[in-house]
C-alpha positions in Angstrom: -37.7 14.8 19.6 -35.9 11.5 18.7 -38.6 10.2 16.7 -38.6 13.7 14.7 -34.6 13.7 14.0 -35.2 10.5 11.9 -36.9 12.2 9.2 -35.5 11.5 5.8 -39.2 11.8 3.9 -42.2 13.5 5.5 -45.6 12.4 4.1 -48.4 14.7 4.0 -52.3 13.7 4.0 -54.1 16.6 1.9 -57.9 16.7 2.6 -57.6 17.7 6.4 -54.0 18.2 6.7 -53.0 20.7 4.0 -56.4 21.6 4.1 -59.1 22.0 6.5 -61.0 19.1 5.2 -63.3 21.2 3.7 -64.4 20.4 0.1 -66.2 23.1 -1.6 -68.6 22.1 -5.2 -68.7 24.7 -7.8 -71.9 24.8 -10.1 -70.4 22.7 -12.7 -69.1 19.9 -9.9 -65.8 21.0 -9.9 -64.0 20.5 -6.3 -61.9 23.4 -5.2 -59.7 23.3 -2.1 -57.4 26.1 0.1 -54.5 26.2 1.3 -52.2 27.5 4.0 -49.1 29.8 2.9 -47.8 29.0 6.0 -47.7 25.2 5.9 -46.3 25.6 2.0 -43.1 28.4 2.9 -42.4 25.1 5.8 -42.4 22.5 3.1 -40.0 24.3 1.0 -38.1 24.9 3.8 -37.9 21.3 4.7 -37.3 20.4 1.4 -34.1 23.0 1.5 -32.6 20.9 4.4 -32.3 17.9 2.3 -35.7 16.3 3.9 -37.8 15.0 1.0 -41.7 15.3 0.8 -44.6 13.5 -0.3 -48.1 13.3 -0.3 -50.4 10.3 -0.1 -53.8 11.1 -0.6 -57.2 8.7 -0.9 -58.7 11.0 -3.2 -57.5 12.2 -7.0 -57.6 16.0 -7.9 -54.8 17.8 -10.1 -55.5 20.7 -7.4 -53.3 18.2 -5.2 -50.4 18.0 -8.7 -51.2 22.3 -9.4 -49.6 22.6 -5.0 -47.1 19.9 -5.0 -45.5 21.3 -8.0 -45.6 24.8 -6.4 -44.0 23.7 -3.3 -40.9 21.4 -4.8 -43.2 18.2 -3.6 -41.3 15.5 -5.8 -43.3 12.1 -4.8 -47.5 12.3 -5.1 -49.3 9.4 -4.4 -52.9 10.3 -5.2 -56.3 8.1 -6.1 -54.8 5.6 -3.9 -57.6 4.4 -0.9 -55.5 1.8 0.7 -52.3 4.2 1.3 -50.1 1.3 1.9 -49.8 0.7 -1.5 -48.6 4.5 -2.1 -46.2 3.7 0.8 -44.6 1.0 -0.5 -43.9 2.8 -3.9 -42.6 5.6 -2.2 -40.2 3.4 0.0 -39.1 1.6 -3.5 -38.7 5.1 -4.9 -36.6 6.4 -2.4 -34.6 3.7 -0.9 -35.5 4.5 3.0 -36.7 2.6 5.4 -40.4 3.1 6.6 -38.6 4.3 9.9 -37.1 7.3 8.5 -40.5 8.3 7.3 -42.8 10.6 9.2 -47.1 10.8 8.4 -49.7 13.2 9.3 -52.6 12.2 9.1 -56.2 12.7 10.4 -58.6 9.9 9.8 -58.8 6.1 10.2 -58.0 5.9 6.7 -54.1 6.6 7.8 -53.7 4.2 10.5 -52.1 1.8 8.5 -49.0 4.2 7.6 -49.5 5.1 11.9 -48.6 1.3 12.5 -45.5 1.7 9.2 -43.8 5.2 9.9 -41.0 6.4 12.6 -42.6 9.2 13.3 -46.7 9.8 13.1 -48.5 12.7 13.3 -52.0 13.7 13.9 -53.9 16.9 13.5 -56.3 18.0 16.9 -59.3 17.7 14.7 -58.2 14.3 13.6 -60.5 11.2 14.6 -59.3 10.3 18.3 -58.5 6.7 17.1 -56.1 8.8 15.0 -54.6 11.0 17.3 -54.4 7.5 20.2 -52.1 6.4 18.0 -49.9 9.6 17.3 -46.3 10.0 18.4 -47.4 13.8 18.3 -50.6 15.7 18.1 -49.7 19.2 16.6 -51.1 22.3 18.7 -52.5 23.7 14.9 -55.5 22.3 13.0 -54.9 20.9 9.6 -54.8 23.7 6.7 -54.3 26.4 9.7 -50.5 25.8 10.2 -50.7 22.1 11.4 -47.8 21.4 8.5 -45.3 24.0 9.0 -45.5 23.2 13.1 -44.6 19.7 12.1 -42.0 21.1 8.9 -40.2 23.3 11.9 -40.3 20.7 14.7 -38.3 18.3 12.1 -35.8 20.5 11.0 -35.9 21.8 15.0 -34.8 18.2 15.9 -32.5 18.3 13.1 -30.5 21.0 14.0 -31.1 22.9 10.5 -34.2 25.6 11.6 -31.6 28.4 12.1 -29.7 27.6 8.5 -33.3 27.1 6.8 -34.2 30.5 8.6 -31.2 32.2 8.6 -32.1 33.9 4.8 -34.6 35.7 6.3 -32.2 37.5 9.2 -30.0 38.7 6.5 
C-alpha cells in the first residue's frame, strides 16, 4: 500500500485503539485500562525500523505515560480534546509533513487528523463516519491486535517486516 510506505510517524488513538474502549472504575475512582502484547511487541518493532510513534489521546491518564514509556513511544500528546492541536506539535517536533503521518483512530473525535494524515486508519468497531473516511479499515478490533496489523502492514509496505522479524528466525 502506497499510502502505507509513507509512514515516517504513526499516531496511535488509546481509548479504543490500544484498548478496547473499555474503561473500568476501581472503588476509589481510579481508571484502569488493558492492553494488547501483541499490538506493543508491533510498535517496538516499528519503532526498530526507524518509524517513529506517537499517541494523541482526548483523555489524560499516566496509564497512557506507564505504556508509552514501556514500548519506546517517544511523542505523547494526552489531555488534548481537539487533537489538531497535539498534531501540530508533533509535526513541529518532528519536522515531517502531515503526509508522512499515519492515524488510527475510532471516533468522530479523530476526523480532523482523517482529513490531515497520509495515511488513516480505522478500527471495525470505530463509528462508521470514522471508518467512511479511512484509507484502511483493519480486519482486528482495537486492543485485540488492531495496532500490530497496522505496525506490520507499514513495515510490510516498507520492505523492513523480514529485517524487523528476522531476530526471531535465528
Amino acid at each position: 500500500m502506497v499510502r502505507a510506505a509513507r509512514v515516517k510517524v504513526m499516531i496511535f488513538d488509546v481509548d479504543g485503539v490500544l484498548t478496547d474502549g473499555s474503561l473500568t472504575y476501581g472503588p476509589d475512582g481510579e481508571v484502569t485500562k488493558t492492553f494488547n502484547v501483541l499490538d506493543g511487541l508491533g510498535i517496538q518493532l516499528l519503532n526498530k525500523t526507524g518509524v517513529q510513534t506517537a499517541i494523541i489521546s482526548a483523555r489524560l491518564s499516566p496509564i497512557v505515560v506507564k505504556r508509552a514509556a514501556d514500548l519506546g513511544i517517544s511523542h505523547v500528546h494526552q489531555g488534548i480534546h481537539d487533537k489538531r492541536i497535539g498534531f501540530a506539535r508533533l509535526l513541529e517536533a518532528t519536522g515531517f509533513t502531515a503526509e508522512q503521518c499515519g492515524y488510527i483512530g475510532d471516533d468522530v473525535i479523530d476526523l480532523p487528523l482523517f482529513a490531515r494524515v497520509g495515511f488513516a486508519v480505522a478500527v471495525p468497531s470505530g463509528h462508521p463516519e470514522v471508518q467512511h473516511r479511512a484509507h484502511y479499515v483493519t480486519k482486528n478490533a482495537g486492543g485485540r491486535g488492531a495496532v500490530r496489523e497496522v505496525c506490520d502492514l507499514v513495515m510490510r509496505a516498507q520492505g523492513t517486516y523480514d529485517q524487523a522479524l528476522a531476530p526471531y528466525f535465528a
